[in-house]
C-alpha positions as CSV (number, residue, x, y, z in Angstrom):
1,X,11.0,-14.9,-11.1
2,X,8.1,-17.4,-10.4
3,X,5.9,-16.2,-13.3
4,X,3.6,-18.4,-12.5
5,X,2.7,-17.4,-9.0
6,X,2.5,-14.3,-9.5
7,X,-0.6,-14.2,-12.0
8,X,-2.2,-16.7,-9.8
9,X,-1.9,-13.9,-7.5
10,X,-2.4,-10.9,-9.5
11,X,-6.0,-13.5,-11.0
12,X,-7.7,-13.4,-7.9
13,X,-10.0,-10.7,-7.0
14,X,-10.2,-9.0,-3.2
15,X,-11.8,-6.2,-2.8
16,X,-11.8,-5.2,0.9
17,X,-14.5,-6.7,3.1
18,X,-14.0,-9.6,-0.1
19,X,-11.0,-11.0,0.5
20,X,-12.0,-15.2,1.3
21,X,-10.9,-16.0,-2.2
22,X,-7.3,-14.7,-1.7
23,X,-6.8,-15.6,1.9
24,X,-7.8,-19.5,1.1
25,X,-5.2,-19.1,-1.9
26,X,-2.9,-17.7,0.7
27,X,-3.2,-20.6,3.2
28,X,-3.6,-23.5,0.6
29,X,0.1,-22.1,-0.6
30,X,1.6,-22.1,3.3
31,X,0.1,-25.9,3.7
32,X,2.1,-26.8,0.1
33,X,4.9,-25.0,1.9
34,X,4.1,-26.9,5.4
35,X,4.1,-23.6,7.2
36,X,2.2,-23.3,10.2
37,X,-0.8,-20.2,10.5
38,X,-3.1,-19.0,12.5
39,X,-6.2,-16.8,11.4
40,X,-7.7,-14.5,13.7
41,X,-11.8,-13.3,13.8
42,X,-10.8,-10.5,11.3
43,X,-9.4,-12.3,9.0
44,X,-5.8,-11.7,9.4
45,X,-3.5,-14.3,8.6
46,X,0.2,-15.1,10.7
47,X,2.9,-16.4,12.3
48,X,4.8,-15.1,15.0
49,X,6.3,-17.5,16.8
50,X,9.9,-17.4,15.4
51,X,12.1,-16.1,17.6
52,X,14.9,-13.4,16.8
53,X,13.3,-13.3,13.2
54,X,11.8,-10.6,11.4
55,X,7.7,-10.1,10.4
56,X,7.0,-9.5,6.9
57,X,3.9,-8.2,6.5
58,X,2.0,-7.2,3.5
59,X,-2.4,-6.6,2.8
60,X,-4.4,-9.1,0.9
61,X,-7.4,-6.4,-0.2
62,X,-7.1,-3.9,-3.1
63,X,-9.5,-1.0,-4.0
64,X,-10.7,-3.0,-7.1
65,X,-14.4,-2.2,-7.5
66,X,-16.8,-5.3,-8.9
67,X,-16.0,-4.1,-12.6
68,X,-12.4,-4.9,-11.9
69,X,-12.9,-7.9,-10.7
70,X,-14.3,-9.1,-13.8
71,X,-11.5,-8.2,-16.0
72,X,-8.8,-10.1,-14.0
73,X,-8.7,-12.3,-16.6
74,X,-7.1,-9.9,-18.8
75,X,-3.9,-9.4,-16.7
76,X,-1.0,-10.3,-18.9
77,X,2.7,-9.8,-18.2
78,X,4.2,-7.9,-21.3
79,X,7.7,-7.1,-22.0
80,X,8.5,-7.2,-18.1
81,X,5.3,-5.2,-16.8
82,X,2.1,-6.4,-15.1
83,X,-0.7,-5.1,-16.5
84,X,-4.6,-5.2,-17.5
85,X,-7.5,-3.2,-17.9
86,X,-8.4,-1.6,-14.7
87,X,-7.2,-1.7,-11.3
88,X,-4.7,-4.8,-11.3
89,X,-4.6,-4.7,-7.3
90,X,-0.6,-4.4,-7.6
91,X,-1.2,-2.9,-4.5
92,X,-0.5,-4.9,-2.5
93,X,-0.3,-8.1,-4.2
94,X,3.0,-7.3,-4.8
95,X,3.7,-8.2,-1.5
96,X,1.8,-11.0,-0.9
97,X,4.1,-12.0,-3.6
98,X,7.6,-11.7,-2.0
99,X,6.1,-13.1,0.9
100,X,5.0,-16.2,-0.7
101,X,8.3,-16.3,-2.5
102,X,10.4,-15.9,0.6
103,X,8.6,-18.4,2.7
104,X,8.9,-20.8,0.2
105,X,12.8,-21.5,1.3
106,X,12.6,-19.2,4.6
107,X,10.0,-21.5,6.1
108,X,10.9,-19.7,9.5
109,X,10.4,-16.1,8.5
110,X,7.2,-14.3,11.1
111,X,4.5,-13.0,8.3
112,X,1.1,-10.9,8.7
113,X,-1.5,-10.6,5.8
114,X,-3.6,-8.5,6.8
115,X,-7.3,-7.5,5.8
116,X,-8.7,-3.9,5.2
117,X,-5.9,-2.0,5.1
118,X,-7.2,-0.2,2.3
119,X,-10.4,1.4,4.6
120,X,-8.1,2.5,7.2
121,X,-5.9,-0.4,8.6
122,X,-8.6,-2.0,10.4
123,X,-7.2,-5.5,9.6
124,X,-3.8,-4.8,11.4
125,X,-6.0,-2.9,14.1
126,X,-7.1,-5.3,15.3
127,X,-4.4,-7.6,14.9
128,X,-2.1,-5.6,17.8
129,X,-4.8,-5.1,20.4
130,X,-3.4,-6.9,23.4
131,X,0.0,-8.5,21.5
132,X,3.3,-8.1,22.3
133,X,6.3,-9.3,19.5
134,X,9.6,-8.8,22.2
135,X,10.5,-12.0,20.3
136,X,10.6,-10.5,16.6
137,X,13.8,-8.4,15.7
138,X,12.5,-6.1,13.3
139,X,9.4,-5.4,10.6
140,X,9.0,-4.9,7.2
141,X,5.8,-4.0,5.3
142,X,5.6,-4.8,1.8
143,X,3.6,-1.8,0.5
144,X,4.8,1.3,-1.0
145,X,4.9,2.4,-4.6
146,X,7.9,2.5,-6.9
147,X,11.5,1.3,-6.6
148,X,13.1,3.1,-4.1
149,X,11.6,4.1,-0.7
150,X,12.7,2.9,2.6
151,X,9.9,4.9,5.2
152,X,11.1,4.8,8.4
153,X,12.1,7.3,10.8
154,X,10.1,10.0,9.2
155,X,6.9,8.6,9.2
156,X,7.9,7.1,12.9
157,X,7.2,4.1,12.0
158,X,11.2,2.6,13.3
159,X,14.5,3.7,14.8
160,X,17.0,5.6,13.6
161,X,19.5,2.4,13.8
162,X,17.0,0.3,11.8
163,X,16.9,2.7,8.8
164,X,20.8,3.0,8.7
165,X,21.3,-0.5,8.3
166,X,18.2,-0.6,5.7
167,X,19.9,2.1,4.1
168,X,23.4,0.9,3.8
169,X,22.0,-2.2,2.0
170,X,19.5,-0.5,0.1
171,X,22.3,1.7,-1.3
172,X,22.9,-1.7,-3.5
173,X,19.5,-2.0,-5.0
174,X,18.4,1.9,-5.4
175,X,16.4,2.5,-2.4
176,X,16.7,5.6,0.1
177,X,14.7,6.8,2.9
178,X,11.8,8.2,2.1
179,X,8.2,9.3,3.5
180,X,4.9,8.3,2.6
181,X,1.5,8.3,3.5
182,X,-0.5,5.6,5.7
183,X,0.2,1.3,5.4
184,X,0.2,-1.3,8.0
185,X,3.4,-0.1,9.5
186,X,1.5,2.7,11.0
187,X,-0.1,-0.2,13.3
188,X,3.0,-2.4,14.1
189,X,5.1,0.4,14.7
190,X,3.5,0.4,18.3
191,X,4.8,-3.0,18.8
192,X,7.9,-2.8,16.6
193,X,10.4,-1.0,14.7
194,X,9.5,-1.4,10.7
195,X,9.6,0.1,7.5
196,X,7.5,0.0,4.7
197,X,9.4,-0.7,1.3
198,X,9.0,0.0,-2.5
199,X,7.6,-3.5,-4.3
200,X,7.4,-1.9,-8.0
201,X,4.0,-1.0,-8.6
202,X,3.2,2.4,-9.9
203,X,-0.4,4.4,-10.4
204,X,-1.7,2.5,-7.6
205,X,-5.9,2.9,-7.5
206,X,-6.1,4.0,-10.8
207,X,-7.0,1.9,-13.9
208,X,-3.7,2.7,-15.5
209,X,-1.8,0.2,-12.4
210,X,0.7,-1.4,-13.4
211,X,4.0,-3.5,-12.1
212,X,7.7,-3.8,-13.5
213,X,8.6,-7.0,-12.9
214,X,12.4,-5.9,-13.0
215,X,11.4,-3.7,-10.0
216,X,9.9,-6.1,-7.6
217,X,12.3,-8.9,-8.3
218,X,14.5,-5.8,-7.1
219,X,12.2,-5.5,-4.0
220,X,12.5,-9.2,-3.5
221,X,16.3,-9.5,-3.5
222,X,16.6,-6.3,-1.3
223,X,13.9,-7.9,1.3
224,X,16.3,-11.2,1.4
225,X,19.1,-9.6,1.7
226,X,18.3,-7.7,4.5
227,X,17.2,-10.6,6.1
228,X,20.4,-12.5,5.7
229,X,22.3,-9.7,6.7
230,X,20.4,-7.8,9.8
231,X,20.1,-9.9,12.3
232,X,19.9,-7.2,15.2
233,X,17.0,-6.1,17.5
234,X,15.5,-2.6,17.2
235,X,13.6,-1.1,20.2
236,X,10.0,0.0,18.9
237,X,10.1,3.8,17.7
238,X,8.9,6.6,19.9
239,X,6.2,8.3,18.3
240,X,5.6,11.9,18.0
241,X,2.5,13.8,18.2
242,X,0.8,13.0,15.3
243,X,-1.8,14.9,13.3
244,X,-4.6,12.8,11.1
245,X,-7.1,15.1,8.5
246,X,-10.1,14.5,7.8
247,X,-12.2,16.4,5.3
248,X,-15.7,16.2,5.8
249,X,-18.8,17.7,4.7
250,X,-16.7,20.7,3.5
251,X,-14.7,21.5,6.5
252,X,-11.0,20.0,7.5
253,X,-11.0,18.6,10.9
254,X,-7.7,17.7,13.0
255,X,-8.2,15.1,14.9
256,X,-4.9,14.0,17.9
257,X,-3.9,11.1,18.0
258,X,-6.5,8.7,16.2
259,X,-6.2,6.9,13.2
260,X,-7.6,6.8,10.0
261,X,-11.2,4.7,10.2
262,X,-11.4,4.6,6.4
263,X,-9.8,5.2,3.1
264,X,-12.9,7.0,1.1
265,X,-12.6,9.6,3.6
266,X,-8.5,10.3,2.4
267,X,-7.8,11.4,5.8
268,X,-4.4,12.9,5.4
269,X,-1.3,12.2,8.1
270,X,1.1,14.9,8.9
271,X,4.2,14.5,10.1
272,X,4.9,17.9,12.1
273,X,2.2,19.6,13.7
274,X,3.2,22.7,11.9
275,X,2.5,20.7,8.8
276,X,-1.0,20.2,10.4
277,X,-1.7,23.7,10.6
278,X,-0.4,24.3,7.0
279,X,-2.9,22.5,5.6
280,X,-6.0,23.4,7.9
281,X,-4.6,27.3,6.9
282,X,-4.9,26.5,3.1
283,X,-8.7,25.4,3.3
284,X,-10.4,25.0,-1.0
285,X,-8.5,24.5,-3.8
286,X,-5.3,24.1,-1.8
287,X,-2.0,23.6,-3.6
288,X,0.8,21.6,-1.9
289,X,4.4,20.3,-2.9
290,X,5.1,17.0,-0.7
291,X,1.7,15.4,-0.8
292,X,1.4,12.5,-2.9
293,X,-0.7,12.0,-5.8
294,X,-3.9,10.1,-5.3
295,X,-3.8,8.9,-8.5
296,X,-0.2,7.9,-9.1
297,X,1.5,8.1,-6.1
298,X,4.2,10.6,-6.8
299,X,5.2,13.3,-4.3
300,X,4.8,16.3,-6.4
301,X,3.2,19.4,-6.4
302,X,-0.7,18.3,-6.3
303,X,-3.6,20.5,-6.2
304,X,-6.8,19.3,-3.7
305,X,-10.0,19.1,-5.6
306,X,-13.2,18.6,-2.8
307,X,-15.0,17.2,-5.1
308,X,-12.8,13.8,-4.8
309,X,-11.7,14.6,-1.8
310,X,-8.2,14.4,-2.5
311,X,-5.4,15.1,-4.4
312,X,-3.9,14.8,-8.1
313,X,-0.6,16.1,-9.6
314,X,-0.6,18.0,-12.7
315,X,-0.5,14.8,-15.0
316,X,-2.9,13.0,-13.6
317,X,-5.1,16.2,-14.1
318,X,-4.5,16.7,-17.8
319,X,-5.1,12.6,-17.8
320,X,-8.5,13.2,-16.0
321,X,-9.2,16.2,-18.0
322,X,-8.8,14.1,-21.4
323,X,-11.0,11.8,-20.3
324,X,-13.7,14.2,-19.0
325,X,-13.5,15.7,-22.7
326,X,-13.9,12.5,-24.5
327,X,-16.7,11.4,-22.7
328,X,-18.6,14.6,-23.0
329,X,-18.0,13.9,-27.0
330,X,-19.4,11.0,-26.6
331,X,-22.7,12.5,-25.0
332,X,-22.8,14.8,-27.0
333,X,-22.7,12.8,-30.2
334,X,-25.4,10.5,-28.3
335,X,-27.6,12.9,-28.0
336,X,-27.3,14.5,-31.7
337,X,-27.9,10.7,-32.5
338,X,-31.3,11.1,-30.2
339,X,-32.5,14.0,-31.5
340,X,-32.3,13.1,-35.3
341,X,-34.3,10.4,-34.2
342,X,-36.9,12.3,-32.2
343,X,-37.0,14.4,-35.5
């Protein structure tokens, strides 16, 4: 594993809307590799001339707020895990990772990086307007937690063909298919067939985030291995009606066929429009079984909690519920403190 490039990576803050300091890293690497690139008005970063290749694709912004940013220093690897103090941004810099890795002796591999996927995909948005990628055989987004996910046909995102042949491989590294909530692949699946693939990080958006190395050096065979090995074209998916949530100023709204226009709003995809109507039916303080965890990302039974707007499995909720209690102590004994003062 090239340690080395993957804390220069994991070093460099990019918070959506912030993201020049990792996209000049990105393109100062591609020159070293002499790989051509283009970079479009948003920011979006590619190549797509190959033909009969695959696209990896992968997002260069994290939800790291400005105190993260400050504490990147701090990222060490330890006993085979990534970690730090804060939101690491494993998401998705794990894949820019594998990307870079991949590129660096599969100089004619098509790649995306795109910006703002974290506030709704508007990166990869605008990206597809008006393209066309006959020429590309297949996709795979670099972006889902955890070391075993292959999301294809059930988020629609490619064919059933495509996710036999990922699965077959996968078989050999521990991944299945699996389904999962909103990444890049919800863009380029209008274009393409992809699938969106574990890269071994785990609590993403929380400040317990952390990598296993062991896992995405998994990832990063499994994604070269498949493209050594599948070398057919899938037909882009057919996709089904679709149902996106929003909750908003207290009441959930279903909205057909639009996408999500940003994160902070945790506007919620479902499958199946019965699925739809499940959770418009459920309304405050709904409890669910196959909706992931905001926190860490595991599909588990969650509870929804309007006050974030989203929702947290049981753990995460004693986690969030320690912390609460610790910081009232800590109030509490301040203002003891205050009022001896006073007296």
């Amino acid at each position: 594993m090239n340690t080395k490039l993957l804390l220069e990576i994991f070093k460099i803050p990019s918070m959506s809307h912030h993201e020049e300091v990792m996209a000049n890293f990105i393109k100062d690497k591609l020159d070293e590799y002499g790989i051509l690139y283009k970079q479009d008005s948003s920011g979006n970063i590619y190549n797509t001339t190959h033909d009969n290749k695959p696209l990896l694709c992968s997002h260069i912004d994290t939800v790291q707020d400005e105190h993260d940013t400050l504490l990147t220093d701090f990222i060490k690897i330890r006993n085979n895990y990534i970690s730090g103090y804060g939101v690491i941004g494993g998401d998705d810099k794990c894949g820019i990772y594998i990307i870079l890795e991949t590129l660096k002796d599969r100089k004619d591999i098509n790649f995306l990086f795109c910006v703002q996927e974290e506030i709704g995909g508007a990166g990869s948005a605008d990206w597809i307007l008006g393209r066309r990628l006959d020429n590309i055989l297949y996709g795979l987004v670099l972006d889902r937690t955890g070391n075993s996910d292959i999301i294809c046909t059930r988020n629609d995102y490619g064919v059933k063909e495509f996710e036999v042949f990922l699965h077959e491989i996968g078989k050999g590294f521990g991944y299945s298919p699996a389904s999962g909530m909103f990444s890049d692949a919800d863009r380029l699946n209008e274009l393409i067939s992809c699938a969106n693939l574990s890269v071994g990080y785990y609590s993403a958006h929380s400040k317990q985030e952390f990598v296993s190395l062991i896992d995405l050096e998994n990832a990063y065979k499994f994604v070269n291995t498949i493209i050594s090995h599948v070398g057919e074209k899938f037909e882009k998916p057919t996709i089904s009606k679709a149902k996106w949530q929003s909750y908003r100023n207290g009441v959930w709204y279903e909205d057909d066929d639009i996408y999500p226009i940003s994160s902070s709003n945790y506007w919620k995809r479902a499958a199946k429009e019965e699925r739809a109507n499940d959770i418009l039916d459920s309304g405050y303080g709904m409890t669910m079984t196959d909706i992931e965890c905001a926190c860490c990302g595991v599909q588990t039974k969650t509870h929804y909690f309007a006050s974030i707007q989203d929702f947290l499995c049981q753990s995460c909720i004693q986690v969030l519920k320690n912390e609460i209690e610790e910081a009232e102590e800590e109030i509490n004994m301040s203002e003891a403190e205050e009022a001896c003062w006073n007296l």
